[in-house]
C-alpha positions as CSV (number, residue, x, y, z in Angstrom):
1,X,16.3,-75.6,36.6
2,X,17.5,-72.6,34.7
3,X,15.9,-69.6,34.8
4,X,15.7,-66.8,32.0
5,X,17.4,-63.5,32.5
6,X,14.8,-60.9,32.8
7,X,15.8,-59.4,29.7
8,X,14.2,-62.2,27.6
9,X,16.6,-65.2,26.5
10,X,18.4,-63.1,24.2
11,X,19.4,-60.4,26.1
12,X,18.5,-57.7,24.3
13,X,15.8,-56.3,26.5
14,X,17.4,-52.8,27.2
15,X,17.9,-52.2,23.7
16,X,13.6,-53.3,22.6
17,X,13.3,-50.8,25.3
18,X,15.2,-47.7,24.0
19,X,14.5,-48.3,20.3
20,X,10.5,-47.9,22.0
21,X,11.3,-45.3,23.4
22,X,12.8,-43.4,20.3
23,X,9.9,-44.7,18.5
24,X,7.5,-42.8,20.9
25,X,10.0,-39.6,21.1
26,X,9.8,-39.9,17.3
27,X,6.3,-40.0,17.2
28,X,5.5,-37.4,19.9
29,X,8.2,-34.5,18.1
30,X,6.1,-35.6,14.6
31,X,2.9,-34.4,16.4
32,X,4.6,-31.3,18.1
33,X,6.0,-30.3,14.4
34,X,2.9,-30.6,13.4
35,X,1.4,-28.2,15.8
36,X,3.8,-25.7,14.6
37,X,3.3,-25.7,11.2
38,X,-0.2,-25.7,12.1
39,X,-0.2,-22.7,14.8
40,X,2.2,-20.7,11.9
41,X,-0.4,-21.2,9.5
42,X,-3.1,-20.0,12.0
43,X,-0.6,-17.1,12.7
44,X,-0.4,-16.2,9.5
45,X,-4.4,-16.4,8.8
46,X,-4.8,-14.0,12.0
47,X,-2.2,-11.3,10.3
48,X,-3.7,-10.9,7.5
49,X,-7.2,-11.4,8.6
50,X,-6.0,-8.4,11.2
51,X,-4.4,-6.3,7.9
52,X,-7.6,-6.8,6.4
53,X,-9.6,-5.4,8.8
54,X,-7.0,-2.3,9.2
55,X,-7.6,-1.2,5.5
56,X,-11.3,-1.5,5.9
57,X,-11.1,0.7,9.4
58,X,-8.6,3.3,7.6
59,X,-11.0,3.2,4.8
60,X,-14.0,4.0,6.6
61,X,-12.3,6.9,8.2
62,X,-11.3,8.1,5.5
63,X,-7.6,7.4,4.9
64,X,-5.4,5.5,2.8
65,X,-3.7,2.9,5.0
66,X,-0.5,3.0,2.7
67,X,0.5,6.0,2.9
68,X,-1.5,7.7,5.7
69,X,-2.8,10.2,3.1
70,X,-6.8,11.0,2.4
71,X,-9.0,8.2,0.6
72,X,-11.2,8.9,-2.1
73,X,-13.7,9.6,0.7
74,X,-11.9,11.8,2.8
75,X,-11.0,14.0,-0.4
76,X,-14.9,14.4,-1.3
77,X,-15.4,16.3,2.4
78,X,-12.2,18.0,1.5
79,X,-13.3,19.1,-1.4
80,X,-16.4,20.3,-0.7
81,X,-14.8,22.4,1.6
82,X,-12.3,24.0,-0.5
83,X,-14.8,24.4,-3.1
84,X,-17.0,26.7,-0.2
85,X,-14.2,28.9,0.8
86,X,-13.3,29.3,-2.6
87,X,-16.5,30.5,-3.8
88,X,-17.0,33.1,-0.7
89,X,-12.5,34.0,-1.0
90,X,-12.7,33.8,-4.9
91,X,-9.0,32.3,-4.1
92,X,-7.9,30.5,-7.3
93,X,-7.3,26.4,-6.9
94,X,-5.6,23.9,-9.3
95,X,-6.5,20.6,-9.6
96,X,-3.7,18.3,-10.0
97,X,-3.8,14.7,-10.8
98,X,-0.7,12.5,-10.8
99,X,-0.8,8.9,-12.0
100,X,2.4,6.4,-11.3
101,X,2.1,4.5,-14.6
102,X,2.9,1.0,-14.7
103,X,1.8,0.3,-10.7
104,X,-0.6,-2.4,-11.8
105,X,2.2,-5.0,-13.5
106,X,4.9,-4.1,-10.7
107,X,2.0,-5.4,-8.1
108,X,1.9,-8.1,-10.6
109,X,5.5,-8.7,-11.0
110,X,7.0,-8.1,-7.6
111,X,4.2,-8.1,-5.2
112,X,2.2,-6.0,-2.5
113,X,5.2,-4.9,-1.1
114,X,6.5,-3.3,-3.8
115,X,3.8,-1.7,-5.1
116,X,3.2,0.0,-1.3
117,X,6.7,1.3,-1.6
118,X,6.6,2.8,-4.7
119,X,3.5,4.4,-3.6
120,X,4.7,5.4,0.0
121,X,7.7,7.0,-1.9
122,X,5.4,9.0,-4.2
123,X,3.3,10.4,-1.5
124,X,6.4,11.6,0.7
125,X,7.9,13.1,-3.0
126,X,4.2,14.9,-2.9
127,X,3.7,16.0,0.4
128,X,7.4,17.1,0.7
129,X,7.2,19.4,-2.6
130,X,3.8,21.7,-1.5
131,X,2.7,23.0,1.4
132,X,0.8,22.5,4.8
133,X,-2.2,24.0,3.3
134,X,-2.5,21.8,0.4
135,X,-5.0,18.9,0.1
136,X,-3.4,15.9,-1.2
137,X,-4.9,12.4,-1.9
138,X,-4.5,8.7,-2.8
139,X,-8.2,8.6,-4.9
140,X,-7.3,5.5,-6.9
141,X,-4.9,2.5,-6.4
142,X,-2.3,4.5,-8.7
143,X,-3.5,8.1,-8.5
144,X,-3.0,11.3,-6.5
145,X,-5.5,14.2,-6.0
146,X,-3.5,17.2,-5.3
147,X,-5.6,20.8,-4.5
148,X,-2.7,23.4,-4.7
149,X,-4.7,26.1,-3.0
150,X,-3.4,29.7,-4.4
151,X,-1.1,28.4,-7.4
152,X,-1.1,29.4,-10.7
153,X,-0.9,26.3,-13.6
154,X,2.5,27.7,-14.3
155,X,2.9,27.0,-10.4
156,X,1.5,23.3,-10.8
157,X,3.6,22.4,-13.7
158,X,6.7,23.5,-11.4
159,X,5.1,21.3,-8.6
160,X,5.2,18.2,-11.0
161,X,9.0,18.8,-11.2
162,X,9.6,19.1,-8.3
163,X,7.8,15.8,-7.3
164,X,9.3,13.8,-10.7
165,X,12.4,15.3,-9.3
166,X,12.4,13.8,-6.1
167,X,11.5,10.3,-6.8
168,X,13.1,9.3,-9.8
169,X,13.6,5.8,-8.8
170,X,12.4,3.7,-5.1
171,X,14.2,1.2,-3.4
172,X,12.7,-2.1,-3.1
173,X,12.6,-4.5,0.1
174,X,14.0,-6.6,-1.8
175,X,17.2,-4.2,-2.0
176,X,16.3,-4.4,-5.7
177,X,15.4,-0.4,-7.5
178,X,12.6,0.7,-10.2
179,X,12.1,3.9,-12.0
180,X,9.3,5.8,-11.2
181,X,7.1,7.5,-13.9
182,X,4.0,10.1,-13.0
183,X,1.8,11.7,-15.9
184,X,-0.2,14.5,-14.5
185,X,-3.2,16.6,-15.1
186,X,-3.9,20.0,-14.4
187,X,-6.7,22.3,-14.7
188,X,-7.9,25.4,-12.4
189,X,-11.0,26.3,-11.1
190,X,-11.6,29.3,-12.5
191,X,-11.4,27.8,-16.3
192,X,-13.5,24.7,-15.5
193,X,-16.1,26.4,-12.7
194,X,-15.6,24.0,-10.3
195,X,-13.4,22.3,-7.6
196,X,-15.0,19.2,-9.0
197,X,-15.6,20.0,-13.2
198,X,-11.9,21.1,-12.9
199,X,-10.8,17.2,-11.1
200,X,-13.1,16.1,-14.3
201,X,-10.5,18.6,-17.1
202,X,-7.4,17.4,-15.5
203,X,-8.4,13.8,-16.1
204,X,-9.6,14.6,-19.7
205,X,-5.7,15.8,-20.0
206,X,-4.3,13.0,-19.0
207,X,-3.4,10.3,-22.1
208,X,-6.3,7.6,-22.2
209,X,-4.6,4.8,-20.6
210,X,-3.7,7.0,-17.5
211,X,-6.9,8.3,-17.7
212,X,-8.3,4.7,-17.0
213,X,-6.3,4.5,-14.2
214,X,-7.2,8.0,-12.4
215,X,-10.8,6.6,-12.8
């Protein structure tokens, strides 16, 4: 009597073996992929869940989280303040409004990212051309509030240089560059009576569609 190897009878009993064996290694590296590109996605969700809440914490405090600056909030205590000590000092105030044109189509065009470094570049260009005691502000998506406390309009319009001047163009992440445009608005507290009525002239100075956008 002959007996059968115990392989099976055709002796291919190793190789049914490995070939299950890739089968379940194949199988089991699916799943784990899986897992990956289901833990990056849930990564992913977490980050900008996380970015989200950020904003709304920098908001609430009263600070743009882009560029570190005051919020529209933060500049209405700011204001008020200014607008006390200038009417017990009688120190003269210009209210200065800059507005990157064409932010809303780059965001559109390019993304987030570029958008936030056009505007980080702006608010450096600003902050770098006044002084410590000035009160400066990121009020809308593509507008600055600037207080120039003790400057004359001549003074303000030499300001705007000076800022156009320094950021003629930002860098991209992409590596790419874009030009950088500002229209401003200026108006001083002693023509318009008020911190506040002279925020209101400046805006009426700028051209309509920048005027939309300073709103």
């Amino acid at each position: 009597m002959t007996s059968e190897p115990p392989d099976g009878p055709d002796g291919n009993g190793p190789l049914r073996r490995i070939m299950a064996l890739n089968e379940r290694g194949l199988a089991a590296t699916e799943q784990l992929l899986a897992v990956m590109r289901e833990s990056s996605r849930t990564v992913a969700e977490l980050r900008r869940q996380n970015q989200e809440l950020e904003q709304r914490l920098a908001g609430a405090s009263g600070f743009d989280p882009v560029t570190g600056l005051l919020n529209a909030r933060g500049f209405t205590a700011d204001l008020a303040r200014e607008e006390a000590r200038a009417r017990r000092f009688g120190a003269s105030v210009v209210a200065l409004l800059l507005v990157v044109e064409g932010l809303s189509p780059l965001r559109q065009a390019r993304g987030e990212a570029a958008a936030d470094a056009v505007v980080r570049a702006v608010a450096t260009a600003i902050q770098d051309s006044g002084r410590a005691s000035d009160v400066v502000a990121r009020c809308t998506d593509a507008t600055f509030a600037v207080l120039l406390l003790g400057a004359s309009p001549a003074g303000a319009r030499i300001f705007c240089e000076r800022v156009a001047t320094a950021v003629p163009a930002v860098a991209l992440p992409d590596g790419s560059t874009v030009p950088v445009r500002l229209s401003s608005g200026i108006a001083t507290r002693d023509e318009a009576g008020s911190l506040e009525e002279a925020l209101d002239l400046a805006r009426s100075r700028l051209s309509p569609d920048q005027r939309d956008a300073a709103t």
